[in-house]
C-alpha positions in Angstrom: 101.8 71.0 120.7 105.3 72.0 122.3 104.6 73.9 126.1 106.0 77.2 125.9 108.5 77.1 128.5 111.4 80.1 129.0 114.6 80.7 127.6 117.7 81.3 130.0 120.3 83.9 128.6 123.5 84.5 130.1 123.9 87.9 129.2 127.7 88.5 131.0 130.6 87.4 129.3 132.1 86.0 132.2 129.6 83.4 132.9 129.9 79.8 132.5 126.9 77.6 132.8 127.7 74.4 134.1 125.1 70.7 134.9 124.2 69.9 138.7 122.0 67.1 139.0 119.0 68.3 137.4 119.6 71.8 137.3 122.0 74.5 134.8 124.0 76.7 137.1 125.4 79.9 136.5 128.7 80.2 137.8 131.2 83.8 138.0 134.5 82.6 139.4 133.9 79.5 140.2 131.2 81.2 142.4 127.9 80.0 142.3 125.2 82.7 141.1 122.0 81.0 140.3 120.7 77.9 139.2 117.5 77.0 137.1 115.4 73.6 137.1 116.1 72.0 133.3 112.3 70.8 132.8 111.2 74.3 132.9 113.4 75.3 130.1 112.9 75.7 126.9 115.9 77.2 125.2 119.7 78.3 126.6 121.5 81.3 124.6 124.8 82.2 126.2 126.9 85.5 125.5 129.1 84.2 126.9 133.1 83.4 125.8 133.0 81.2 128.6 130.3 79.3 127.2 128.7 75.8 128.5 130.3 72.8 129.8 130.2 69.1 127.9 127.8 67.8 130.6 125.2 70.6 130.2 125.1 70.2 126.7 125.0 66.9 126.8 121.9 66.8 128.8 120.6 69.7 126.9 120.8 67.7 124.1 119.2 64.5 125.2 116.4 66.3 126.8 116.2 68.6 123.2 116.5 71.8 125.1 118.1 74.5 121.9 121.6 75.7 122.7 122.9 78.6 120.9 125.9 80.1 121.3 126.5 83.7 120.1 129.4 86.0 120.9 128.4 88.9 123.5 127.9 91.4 121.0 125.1 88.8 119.5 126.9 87.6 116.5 125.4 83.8 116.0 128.0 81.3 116.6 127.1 77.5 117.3 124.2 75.9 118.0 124.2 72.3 119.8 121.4 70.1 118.8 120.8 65.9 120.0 119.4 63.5 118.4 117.4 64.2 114.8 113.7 64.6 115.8 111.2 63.6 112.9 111.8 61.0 110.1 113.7 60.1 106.9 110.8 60.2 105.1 109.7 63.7 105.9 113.3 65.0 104.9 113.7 63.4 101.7 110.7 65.0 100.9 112.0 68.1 101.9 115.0 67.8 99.7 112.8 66.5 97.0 111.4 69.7 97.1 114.3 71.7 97.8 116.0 70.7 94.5 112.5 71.3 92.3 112.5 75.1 91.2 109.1 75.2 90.7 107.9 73.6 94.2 110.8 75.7 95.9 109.4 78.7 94.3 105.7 77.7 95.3 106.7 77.4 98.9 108.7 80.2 99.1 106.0 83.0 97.2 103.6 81.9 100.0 106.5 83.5 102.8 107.3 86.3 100.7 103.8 87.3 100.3 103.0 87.1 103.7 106.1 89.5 104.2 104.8 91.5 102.1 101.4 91.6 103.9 102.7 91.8 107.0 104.9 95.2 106.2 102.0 96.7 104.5 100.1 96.0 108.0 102.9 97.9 109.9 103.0 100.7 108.1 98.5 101.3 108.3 99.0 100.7 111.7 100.8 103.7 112.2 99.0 105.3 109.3 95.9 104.8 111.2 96.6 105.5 114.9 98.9 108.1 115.0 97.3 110.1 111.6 97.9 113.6 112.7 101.3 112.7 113.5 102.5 110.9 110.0 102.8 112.4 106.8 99.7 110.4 105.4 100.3 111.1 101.5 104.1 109.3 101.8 102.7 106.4 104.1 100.1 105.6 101.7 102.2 105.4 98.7 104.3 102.7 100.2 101.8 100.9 101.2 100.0 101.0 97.2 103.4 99.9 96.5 103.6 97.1 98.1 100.2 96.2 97.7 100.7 96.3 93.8 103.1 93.7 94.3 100.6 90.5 96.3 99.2 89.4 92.8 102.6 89.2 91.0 104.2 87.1 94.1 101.0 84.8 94.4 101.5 83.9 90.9 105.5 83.8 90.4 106.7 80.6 88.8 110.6 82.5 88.9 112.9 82.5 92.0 114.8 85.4 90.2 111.6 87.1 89.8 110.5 86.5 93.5 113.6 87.7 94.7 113.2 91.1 93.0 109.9 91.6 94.0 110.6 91.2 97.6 113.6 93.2 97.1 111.2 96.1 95.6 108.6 95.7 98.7 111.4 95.9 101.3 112.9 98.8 99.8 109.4 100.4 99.8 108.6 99.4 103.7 112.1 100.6 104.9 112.0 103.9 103.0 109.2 104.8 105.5 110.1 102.9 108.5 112.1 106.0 109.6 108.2 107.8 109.9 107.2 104.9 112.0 109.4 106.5 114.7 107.2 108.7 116.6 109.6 109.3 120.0 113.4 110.0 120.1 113.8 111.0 116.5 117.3 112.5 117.4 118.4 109.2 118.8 117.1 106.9 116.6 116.8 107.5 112.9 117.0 105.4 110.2 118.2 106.0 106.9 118.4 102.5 105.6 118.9 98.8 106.7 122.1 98.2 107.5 123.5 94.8 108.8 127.5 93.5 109.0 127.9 95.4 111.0 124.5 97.5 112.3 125.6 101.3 111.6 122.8 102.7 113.6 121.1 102.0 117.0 117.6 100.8 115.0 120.1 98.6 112.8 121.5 97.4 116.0 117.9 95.9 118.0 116.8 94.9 114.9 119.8 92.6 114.0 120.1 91.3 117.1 116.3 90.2 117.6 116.4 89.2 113.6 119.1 86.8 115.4 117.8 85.6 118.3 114.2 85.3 116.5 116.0 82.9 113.4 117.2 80.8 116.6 113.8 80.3 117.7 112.7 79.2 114.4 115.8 76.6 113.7 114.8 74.9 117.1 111.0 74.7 116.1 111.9 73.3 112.8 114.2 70.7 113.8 111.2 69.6 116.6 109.4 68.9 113.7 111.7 66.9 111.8 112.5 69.5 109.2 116.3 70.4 108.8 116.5 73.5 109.5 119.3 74.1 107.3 117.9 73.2 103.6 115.9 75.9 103.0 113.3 76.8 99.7 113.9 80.4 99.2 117.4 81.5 100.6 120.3 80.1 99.2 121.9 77.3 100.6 125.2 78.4 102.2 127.5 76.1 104.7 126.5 77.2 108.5 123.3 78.7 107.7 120.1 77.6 108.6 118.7 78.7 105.5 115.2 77.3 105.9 114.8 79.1 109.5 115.7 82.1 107.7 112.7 81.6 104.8 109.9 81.5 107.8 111.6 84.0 109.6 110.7 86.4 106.3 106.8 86.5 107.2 107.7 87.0 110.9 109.9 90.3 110.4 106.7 92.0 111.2 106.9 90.9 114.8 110.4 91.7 115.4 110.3 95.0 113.7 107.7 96.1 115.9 108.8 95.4 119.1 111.7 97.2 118.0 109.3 100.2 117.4 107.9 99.8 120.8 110.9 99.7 122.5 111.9 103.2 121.0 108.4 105.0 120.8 107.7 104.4 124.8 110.9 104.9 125.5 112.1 101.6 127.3 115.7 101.5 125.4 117.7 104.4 125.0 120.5 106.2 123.9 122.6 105.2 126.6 122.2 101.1 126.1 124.5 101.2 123.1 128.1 101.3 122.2 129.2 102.2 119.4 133.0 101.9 118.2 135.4 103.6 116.5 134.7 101.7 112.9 131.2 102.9 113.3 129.4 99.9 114.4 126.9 100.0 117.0 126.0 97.4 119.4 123.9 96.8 122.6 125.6 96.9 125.4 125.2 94.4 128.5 122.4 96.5 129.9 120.4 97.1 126.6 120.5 93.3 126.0 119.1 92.6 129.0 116.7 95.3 128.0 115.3 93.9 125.2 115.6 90.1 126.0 113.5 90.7 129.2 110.6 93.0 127.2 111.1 89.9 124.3 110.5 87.3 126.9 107.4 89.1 127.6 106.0 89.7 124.0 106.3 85.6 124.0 104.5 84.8 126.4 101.5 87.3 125.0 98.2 85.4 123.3 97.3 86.2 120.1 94.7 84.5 117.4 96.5 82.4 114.9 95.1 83.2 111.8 95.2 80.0 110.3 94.4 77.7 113.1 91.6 80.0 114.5 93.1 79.4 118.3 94.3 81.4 121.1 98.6 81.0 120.9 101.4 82.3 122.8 103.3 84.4 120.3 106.3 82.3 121.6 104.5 79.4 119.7 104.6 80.7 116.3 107.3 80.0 115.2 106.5 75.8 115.9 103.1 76.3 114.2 104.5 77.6 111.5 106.9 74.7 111.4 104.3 72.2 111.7 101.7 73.6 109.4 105.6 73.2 106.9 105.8 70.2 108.0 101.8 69.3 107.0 102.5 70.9 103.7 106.0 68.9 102.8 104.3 65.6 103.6 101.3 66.4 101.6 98.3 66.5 104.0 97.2 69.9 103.2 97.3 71.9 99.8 98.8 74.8 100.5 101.5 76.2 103.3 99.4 78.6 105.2 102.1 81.3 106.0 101.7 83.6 109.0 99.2 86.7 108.0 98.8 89.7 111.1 95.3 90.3 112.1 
């Protein structure tokens, strides 16, 4: 089991992270700021155009501490990985599998269906605490909806068929995810999921977290010797880690309320976005640092792993979801167990 240590983000664009002895330093001007022990790290994602020197990376890498570098309006760039963990055995299995239809399909329905379960889950939460505040009749629908859909994905033999029933389950989660908005309605609505670029400041967190979660995810896998970038369900496309993204499908839930949280108590608002002149809209500097400190703190909550029957970090999820993968690929259990809220 990995320890869940912390992740350091350098949030300013002007910082440069540099190796002293056995510590990362953060450096403004050749000015030193602060500095942070390596063994209690887990993770480093810089903002920053100034990025990370050679040495720090190089240690990073032989200690298997995750770089990723993303630009500071969180566009993923790079990520700097060591040494393959895990062995050839494990991956040409993978691949094995990866080039099977059927097998990619069987692994893949499992993740789809437990993002299907998981949005259904979202929206009776709402449904169910805040009733007098939700229209009830419109929640409900969308949640028969995408409950119609579990025995069709449990049984598809057809990517292209998979594909459109996801496509028909997301499009009936985020037609209602505008009514799971109960606080700053002016500020944040939603009309639709928009992405490259975010057009709204919902589209904006959620993009951002989608991000830095998918990180998360591509390090877990590769600790388990899975490459993180041959994946069963999305595509595979040169740069993208296309089997972080699969997993990261049955984890939207997670992401998508936090995001909810963050608006409905009011700890980001209007004023932690820019938005520019095409109509994009991003965090700022203060509204990342926002939402990475609040995310830091969702990860290090415990919650019961549905599977496992044990008491996790939520930061852990996304390496016992990797490992239970892993379990499946190599054939000691039946089934992959995706990730099902309780």
């Amino acid at each position: 089991m990995k320890k869940l240590l912390n992740t350091l983000y350098a949030m300013s664009e002007d910082i440069y992270l540099s190796l002293d002895g056995e510590n990362a330093v953060a450096n403004r001007d050749k000015q030193e700021l602060a500095r942070y022990p390596l063994h209690t790290l887990q993770s480093i994602v810089s903002f920053s155009y100034a990025g990370l020197s050679p040495a720090l990376m190089g240690e990073c890498a032989k200690r298997g501490i995750g770089v990723a570098l993303c630009s500071p309006r969180g566009r993923f760039l790079v990520r700097v990985c060591g040494e393959i963990n895990g062995n050839v055995l494990l991956r040409r299995t993978q691949y094995r599998a990866a080039d099977d239809e059927a097998e990619s399909c069987r692994i893949a329905r499992c993740m789809i269906f437990g993002k299907l379960y998981n949005s259904r889950w979202s929206i009776e939460r709402t449904k169910r605490d805040h009733a007098l505040r939700v229209d009830i009749e419109r929640l409900q629908a969308s949640i028969d909806q995408i409950k119609a859909l579990y025995p069709i994905v449990a049984e598809e033999l057809s990517m292209e068929s998979l594909r459109g029933s996801e496509g028909i389950g997301a499009k009936a989660y985020f037609d209602v995810f505008d009514s799971l908005i109960l606080h700053q309605k002016d500020d944040f609505c939603f009309a639709m999921r928009s992405k490259r670029p975010p057009l709204d400041r919902v589209n904006a967190m959620l993009s951002f977290l989608y991000t830095i979660f998918t990180r998360e995810y591509a390090a877990a896998l590769e600790s388990v010797g899975l490459d993180s970038y041959m994946g069963f369900y999305h595509s595979l496309r040169p740069g993208r880690e296309s089997l972080a993204c699969d997993l990261v499908e049955e984890g939207r839930c997670i992401v998508e309320r936090f995001v909810l949280t963050l608006i409905n108590l009011k700890i980001i608002k209007p004023e932690d976005f820019d938005v520019q002149v095409s109509g994009a809209v991003f965090l700022n500097d203060d509204g990342r640092k926002k939402v990475l400190s609040k995310w830091q703190e969702k990860k290090r909550t415990d919650m019961i792993h549905p599977y496992l029957k044990e008491k996790i970090p939520m930061g852990l999820l996304p390496y016992v979801q990797s490992m239970l993968l892993a379990k499946f690929v190599r054939g000691e259990i039946d089934e992959y167990p995706c990730y099902l809220v309780k």
